[in-house]
C-alpha positions as a Python dict, from the first residue, in 0.01 Angstrom:
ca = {
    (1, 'X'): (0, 0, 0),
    (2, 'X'): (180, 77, 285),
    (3, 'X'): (97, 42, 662),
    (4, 'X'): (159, 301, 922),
    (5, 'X'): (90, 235, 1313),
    (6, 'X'): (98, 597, 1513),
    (7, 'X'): (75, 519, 1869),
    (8, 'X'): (-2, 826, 2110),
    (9, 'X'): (-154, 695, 2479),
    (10, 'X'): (-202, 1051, 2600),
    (11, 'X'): (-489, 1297, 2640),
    (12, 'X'): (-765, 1442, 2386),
    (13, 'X'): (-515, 1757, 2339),
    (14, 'X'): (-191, 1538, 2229),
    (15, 'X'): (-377, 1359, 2015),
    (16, 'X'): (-531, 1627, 1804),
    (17, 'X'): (-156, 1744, 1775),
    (18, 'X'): (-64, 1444, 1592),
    (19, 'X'): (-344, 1528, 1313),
    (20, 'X'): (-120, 1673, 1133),
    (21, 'X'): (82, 1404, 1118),
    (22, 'X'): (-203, 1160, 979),
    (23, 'X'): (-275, 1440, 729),
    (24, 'X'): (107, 1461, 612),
    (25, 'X'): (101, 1065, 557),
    (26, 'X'): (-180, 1107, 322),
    (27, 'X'): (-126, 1365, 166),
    (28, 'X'): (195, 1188, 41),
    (29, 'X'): (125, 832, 34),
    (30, 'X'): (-265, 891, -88),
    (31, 'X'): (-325, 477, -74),
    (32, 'X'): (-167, 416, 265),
    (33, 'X'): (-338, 219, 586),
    (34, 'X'): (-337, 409, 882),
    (35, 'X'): (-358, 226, 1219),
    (36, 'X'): (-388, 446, 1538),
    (37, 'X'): (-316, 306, 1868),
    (38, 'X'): (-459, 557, 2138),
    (39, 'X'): (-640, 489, 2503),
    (40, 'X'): (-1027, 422, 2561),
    (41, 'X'): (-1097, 732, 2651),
    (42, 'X'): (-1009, 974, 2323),
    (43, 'X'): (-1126, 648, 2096),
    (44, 'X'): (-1399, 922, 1977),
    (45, 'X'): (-1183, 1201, 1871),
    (46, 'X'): (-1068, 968, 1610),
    (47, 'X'): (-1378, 876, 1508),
    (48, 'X'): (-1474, 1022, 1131),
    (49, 'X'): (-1097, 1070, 1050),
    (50, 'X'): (-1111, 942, 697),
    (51, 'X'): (-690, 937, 737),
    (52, 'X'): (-728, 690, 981),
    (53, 'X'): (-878, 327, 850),
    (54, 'X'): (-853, 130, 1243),
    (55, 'X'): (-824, 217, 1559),
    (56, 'X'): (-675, -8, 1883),
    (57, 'X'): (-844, 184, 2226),
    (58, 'X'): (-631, -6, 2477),
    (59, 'X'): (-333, 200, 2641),
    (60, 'X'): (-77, 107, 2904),
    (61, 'X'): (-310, 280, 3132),
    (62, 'X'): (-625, 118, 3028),
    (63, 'X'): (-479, -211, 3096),
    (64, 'X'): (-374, -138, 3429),
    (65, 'X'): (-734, -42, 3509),
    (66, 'X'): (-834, -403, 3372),
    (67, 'X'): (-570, -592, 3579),
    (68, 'X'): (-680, -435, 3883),
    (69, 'X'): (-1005, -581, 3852),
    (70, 'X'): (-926, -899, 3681),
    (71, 'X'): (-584, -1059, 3551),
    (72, 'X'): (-725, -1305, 3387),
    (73, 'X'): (-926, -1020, 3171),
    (74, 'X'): (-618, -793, 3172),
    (75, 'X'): (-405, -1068, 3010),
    (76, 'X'): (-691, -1180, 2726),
    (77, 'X'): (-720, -790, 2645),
    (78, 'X'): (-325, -789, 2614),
    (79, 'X'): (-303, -1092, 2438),
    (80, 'X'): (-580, -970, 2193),
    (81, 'X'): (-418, -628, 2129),
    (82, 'X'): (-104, -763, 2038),
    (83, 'X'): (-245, -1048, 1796),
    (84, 'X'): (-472, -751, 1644),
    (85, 'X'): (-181, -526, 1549),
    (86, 'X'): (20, -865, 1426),
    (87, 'X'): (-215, -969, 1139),
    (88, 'X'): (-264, -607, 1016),
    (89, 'X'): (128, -628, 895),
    (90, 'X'): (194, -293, 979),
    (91, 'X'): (554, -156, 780),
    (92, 'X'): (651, 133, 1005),
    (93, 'X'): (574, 272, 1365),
    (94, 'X'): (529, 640, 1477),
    (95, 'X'): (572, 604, 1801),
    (96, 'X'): (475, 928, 2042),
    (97, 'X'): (429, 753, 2354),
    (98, 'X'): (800, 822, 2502),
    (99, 'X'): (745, 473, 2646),
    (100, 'X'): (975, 149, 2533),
    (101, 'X'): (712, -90, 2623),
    (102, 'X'): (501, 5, 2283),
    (103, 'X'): (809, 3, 2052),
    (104, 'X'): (853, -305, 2213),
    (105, 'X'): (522, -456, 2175),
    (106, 'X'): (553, -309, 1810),
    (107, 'X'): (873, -493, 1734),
    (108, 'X'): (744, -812, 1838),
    (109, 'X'): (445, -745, 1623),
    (110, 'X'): (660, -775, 1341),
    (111, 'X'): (670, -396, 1273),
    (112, 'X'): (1001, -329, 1126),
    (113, 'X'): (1055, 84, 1112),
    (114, 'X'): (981, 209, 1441),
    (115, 'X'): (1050, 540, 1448),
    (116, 'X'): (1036, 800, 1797),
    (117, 'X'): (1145, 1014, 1987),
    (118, 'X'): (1500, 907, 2238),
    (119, 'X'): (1350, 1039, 2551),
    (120, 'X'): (1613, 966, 2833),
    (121, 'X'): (1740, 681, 2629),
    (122, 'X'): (1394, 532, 2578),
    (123, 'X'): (1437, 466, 2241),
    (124, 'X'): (1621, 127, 2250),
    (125, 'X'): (1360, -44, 2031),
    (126, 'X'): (1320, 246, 1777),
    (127, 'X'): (1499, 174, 1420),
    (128, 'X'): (1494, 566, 1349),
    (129, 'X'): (1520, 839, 1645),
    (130, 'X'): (1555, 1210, 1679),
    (131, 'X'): (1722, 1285, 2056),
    (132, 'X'): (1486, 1465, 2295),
    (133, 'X'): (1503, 1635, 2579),
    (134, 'X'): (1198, 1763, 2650),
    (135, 'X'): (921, 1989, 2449),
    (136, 'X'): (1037, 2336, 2504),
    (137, 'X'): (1139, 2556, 2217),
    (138, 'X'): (841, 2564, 2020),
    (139, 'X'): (494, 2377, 1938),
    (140, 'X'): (438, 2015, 2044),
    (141, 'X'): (317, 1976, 1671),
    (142, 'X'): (626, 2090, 1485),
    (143, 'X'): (791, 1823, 1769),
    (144, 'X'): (591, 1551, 1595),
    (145, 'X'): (602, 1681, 1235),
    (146, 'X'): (1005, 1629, 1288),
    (147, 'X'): (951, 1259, 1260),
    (148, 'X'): (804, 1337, 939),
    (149, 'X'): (1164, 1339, 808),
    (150, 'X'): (1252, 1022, 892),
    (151, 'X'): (1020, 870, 668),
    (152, 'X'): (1093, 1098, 367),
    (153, 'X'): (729, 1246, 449),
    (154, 'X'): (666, 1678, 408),
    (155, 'X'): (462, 1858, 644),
    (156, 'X'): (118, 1902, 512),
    (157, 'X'): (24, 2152, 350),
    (158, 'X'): (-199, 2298, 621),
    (159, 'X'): (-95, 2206, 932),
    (160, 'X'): (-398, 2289, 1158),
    (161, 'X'): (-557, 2000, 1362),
    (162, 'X'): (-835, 1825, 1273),
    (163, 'X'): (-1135, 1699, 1403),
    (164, 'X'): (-1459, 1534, 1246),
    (165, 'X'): (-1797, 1546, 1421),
    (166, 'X'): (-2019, 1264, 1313),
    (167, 'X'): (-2344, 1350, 1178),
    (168, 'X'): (-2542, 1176, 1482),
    (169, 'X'): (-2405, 1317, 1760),
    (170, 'X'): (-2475, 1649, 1527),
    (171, 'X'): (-2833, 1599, 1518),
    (172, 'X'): (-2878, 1499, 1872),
    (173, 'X'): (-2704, 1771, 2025),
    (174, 'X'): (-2906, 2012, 1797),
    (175, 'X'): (-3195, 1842, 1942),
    (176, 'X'): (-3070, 1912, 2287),
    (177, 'X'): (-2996, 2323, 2277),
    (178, 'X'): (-3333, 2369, 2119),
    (179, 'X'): (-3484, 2182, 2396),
    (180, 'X'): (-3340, 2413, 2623),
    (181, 'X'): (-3426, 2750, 2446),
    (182, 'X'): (-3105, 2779, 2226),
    (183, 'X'): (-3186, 2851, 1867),
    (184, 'X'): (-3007, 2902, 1564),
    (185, 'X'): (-2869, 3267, 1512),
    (186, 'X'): (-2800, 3297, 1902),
    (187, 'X'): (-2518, 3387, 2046),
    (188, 'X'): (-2377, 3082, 2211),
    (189, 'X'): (-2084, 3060, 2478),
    (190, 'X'): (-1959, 2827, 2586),
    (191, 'X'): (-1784, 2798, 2922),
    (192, 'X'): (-1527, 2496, 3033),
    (193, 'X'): (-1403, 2548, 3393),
    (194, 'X'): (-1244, 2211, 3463),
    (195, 'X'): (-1015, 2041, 3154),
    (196, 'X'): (-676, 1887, 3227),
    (197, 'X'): (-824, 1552, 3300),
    (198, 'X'): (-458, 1401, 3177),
    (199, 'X'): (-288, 1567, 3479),
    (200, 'X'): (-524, 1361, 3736),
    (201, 'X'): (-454, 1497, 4075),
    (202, 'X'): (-328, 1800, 3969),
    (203, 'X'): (-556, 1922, 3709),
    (204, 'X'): (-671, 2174, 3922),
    (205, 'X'): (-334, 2369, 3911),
    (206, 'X'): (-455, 2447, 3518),
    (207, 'X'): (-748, 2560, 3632),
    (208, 'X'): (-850, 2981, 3666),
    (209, 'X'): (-1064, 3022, 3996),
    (210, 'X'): (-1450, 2830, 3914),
    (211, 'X'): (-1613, 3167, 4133),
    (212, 'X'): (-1453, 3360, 3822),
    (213, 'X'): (-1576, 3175, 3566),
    (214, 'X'): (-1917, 3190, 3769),
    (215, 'X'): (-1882, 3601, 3750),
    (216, 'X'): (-1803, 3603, 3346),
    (217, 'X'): (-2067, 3376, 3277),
    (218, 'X'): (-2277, 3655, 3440),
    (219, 'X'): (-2126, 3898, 3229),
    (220, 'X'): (-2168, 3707, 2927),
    (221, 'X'): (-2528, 3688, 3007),
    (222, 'X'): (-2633, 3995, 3056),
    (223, 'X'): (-2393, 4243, 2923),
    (224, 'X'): (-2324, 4024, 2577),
    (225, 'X'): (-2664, 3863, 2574),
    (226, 'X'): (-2570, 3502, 2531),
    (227, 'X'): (-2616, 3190, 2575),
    (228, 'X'): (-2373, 3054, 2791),
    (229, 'X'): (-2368, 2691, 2780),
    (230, 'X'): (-2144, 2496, 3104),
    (231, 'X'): (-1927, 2194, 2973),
    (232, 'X'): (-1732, 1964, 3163),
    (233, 'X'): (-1714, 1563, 3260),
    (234, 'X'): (-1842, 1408, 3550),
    (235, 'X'): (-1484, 1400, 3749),
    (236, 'X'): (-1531, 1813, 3739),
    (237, 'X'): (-1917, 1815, 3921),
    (238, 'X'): (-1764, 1939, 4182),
    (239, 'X'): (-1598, 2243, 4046),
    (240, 'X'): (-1911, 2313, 3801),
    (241, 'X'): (-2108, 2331, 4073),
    (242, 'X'): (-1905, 2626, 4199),
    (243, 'X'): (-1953, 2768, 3921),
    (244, 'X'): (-2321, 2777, 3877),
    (245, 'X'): (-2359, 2832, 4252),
    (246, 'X'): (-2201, 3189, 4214),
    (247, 'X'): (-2379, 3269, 3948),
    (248, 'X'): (-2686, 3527, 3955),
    (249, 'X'): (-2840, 3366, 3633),
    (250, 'X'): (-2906, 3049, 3532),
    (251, 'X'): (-2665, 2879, 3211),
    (252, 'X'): (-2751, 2555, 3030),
    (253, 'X'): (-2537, 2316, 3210),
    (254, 'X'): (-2451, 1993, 3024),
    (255, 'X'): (-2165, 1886, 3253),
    (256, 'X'): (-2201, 1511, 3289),
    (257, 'X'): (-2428, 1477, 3057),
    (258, 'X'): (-2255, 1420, 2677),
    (259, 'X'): (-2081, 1150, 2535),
    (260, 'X'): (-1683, 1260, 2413),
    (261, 'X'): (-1848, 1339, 2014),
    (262, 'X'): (-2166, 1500, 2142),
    (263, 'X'): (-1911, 1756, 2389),
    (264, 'X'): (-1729, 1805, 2038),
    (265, 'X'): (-2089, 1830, 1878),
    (266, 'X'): (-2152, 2114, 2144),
    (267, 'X'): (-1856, 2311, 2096),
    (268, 'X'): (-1895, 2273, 1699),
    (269, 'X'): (-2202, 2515, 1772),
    (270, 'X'): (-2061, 2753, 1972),
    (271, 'X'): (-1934, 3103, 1878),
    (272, 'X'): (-1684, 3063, 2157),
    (273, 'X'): (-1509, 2856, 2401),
    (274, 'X'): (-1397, 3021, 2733),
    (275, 'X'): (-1160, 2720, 2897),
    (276, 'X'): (-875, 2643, 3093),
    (277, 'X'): (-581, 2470, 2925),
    (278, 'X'): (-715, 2119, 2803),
    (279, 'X'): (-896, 1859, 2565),
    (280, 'X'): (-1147, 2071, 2486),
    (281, 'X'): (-953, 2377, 2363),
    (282, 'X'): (-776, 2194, 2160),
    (283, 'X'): (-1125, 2047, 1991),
    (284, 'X'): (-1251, 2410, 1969),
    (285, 'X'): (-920, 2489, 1796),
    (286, 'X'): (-928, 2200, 1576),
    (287, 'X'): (-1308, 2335, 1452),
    (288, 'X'): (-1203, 2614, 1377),
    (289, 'X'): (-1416, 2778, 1659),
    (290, 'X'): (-1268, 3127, 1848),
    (291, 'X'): (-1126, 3022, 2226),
    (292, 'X'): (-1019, 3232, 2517),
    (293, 'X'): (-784, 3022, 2752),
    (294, 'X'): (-577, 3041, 3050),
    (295, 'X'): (-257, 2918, 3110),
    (296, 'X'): (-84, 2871, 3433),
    (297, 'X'): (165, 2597, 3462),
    (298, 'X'): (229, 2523, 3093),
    (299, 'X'): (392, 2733, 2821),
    (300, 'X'): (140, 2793, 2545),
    (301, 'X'): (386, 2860, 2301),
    (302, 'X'): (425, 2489, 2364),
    (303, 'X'): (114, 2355, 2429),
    (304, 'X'): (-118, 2610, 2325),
    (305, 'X'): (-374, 2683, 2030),
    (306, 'X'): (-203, 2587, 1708),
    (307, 'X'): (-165, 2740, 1484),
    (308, 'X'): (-182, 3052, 1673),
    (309, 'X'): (-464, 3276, 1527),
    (310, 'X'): (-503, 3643, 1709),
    (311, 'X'): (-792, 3651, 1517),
    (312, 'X'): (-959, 3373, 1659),
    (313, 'X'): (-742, 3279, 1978),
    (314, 'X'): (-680, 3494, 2319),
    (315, 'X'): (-455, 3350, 2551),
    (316, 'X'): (-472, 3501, 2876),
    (317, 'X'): (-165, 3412, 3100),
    (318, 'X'): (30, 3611, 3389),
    (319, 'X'): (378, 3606, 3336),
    (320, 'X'): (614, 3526, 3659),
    (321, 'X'): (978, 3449, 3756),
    (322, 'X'): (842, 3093, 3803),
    (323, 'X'): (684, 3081, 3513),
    (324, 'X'): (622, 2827, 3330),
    (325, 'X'): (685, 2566, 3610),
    (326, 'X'): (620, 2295, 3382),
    (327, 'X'): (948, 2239, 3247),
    (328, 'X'): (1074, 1898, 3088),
    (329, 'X'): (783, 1715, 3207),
    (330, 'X'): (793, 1784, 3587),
    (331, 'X'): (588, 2022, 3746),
    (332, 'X'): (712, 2212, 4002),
    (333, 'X'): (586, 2268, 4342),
    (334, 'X'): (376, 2599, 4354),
    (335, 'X'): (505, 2828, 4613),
    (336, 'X'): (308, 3113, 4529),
    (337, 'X'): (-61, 3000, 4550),
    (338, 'X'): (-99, 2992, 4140),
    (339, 'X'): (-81, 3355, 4154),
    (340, 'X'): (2, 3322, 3767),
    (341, 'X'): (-380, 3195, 3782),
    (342, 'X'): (-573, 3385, 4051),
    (343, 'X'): (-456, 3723, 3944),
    (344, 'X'): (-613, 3728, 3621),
    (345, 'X'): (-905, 3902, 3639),
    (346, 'X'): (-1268, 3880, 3491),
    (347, 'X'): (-1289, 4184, 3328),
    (348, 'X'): (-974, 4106, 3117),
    (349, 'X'): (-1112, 3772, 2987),
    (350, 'X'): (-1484, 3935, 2921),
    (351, 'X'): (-1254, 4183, 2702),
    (352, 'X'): (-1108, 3905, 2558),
    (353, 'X'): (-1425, 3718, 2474),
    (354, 'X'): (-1569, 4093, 2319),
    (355, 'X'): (-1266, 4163, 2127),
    (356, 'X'): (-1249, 3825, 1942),
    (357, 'X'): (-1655, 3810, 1897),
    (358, 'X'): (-1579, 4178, 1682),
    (359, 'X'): (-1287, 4030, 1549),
    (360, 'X'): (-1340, 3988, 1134),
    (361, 'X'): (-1217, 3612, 1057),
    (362, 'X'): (-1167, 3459, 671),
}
């Protein structure tokens, strides 16, 4: 049997794109052991994935966290993490973290093949390494499905993302939209105005103005009659409640109020998603659900819905000199008050969201 470690300590988004990797890997080697080494917070979109047999929650970033607090608890965590990965005798490494310290870590594990991405000569402890510059010419998925080769692996088959939603978190957040009036057969929206958590600070720079999203949720309401449901975490409070605020009529907001599975629970029962670029787009995507997005910043063709379905994705984006301004990994400063953002207006997305909701899908 072989043993594969992938390591990704990024957001929810980045590590649905490396599904299709874990798919790949089993789709060749049927009896392989698939370790996944991701941070605390996306531990649940793992969760179900009968490709992956163990999980290690503790990032870079996590650890940091636990330092601050404690050392003493930082360094037992550490300590533990590394003697965890040692006795499961792992043969090879995917590493996506363009970050030497887990290769490292990995190598002194025992862990043989390590095989990355050479991001700005990053790669020293990598056995096998494709040169990168940055993401740019096409999908961060076929990025990762390049290290495929190195391990004489194909690309699967089907190479959507995937996502598994586990049965409890099912039943509880069935339990939760009939308690609030939302039956089966309805038309259900659902509405994600914050997303982006990975970009901290500047999250809000993916984000399409909240008194919009307020004004289609109207729309949606009363000219679609649906049930638009508002998702978000409890960092993006403050912009939900802008939302809801402008709002003539009153949604079912749940933002704050789910657990990681039961938000991918939620969206599993929607008809649509209506989000900025983020986490839960990419869940949506990977459940096969219809989304309407906006991108500012980031190039979609990079980091956007994949595979790209017309049929079941809009993408909504204005297209500037500037833009993108996220270009190998640096954002630029905005000079022109996310115009690429702000001038999209809400009678183009509701068209977007009434288009795909006609749209005939296999």
């Amino acid at each position: 049997m072989k043993k594969f470690l992938i390591v990704n300590p990024f957001g929810i988004g980045d590590v649905l794109f490396t599904t299709p990797v874990i798919k790949a890997i089993k789709e060749s080697e049927p009896d392989s052991f698939i370790g996944y080494w991701c941070n605390e917070r996306v531990r649940d979109v793992l969760k179900d994935n009968p490709g992956i047999s163990t999980v290690f929650a503790l990032s870079r970033g996590d650890l940091k966290k636990i330092y601050r607090k404690s050392m003493w608890e930082g360094l037992k965590k550490s300590i533990d993490l590394k003697k965890r990965i040692k006795q499961e005798k792992f043969d090879s490494l995917l590493d996506f973290s363009l970050d030497p310290r887990y290769s490292l870590i990995a190598k002194r594990a025992g862990i043989r093949r390590r095989i990355g991405f050479n991001y700005k000569n990053r790669g020293r402890f990598l056995t096998d390494k494709i040169d990168l510059d940055s993401y740019s010419s096409k999908h961060v998925v076929d990025y990762y499905l390049d290290l495929l080769r190195l391990i004489g692996v194909k690309a699967p088959l089907n190479p959507g993302l995937e996502i598994f939603v586990p049965q409890g978190a099912k039943t509880r957040v069935k339990g939760i939209l009939l308690g609030h009036g939302i039956n089966p057969g309805d038309l259900i929206i659902g509405i994600a105005p914050g997303a982006g958590a990975s970009w901290g600070v500047d999250a809000y720079l993916k984000h399409w103005p909240a008194i919009k999203f307020g004004q289609l949720a109207d729309k949606i309401i009363e000219d679609l009659k649906a049930k638009a449901v508002i998702l978000g975490d409890e960092p993006e409070k403050p912009v939900i409640e802008k939302v809801i605020n402008g709002m003539r009529n009153k949604p079912l907001n749940l933002a704050g109020k789910l657990t990681l599975e039961e938000l991918i629970a939620v969206i599993n029962e929607l008809n649509i998603l209506v989000t900025n670029d983020g986490g839960p787009l990419h869940i949506a995507v990977a459940l096969g659900k219809k989304t309407v997005s906006f991108f500012g910043p980031v190039d979609p063709k990079v980091y956007g819905p994949y595979p790209f379905d017309e049929r079941r994705q809009a993408v909504l984006k204005k297209d500037l000199q500037c833009s993108p301004c996220y270009i190998n990994f640096r954002l630029s400063d905005c000079k022109r008050k996310k115009e690429c953002l702000e001038t999209i207006d809400v009678s183009t997305a509701l068209d977007a969201v009434t288009k795909l909701l006609k749209m005939e899908t296999d």
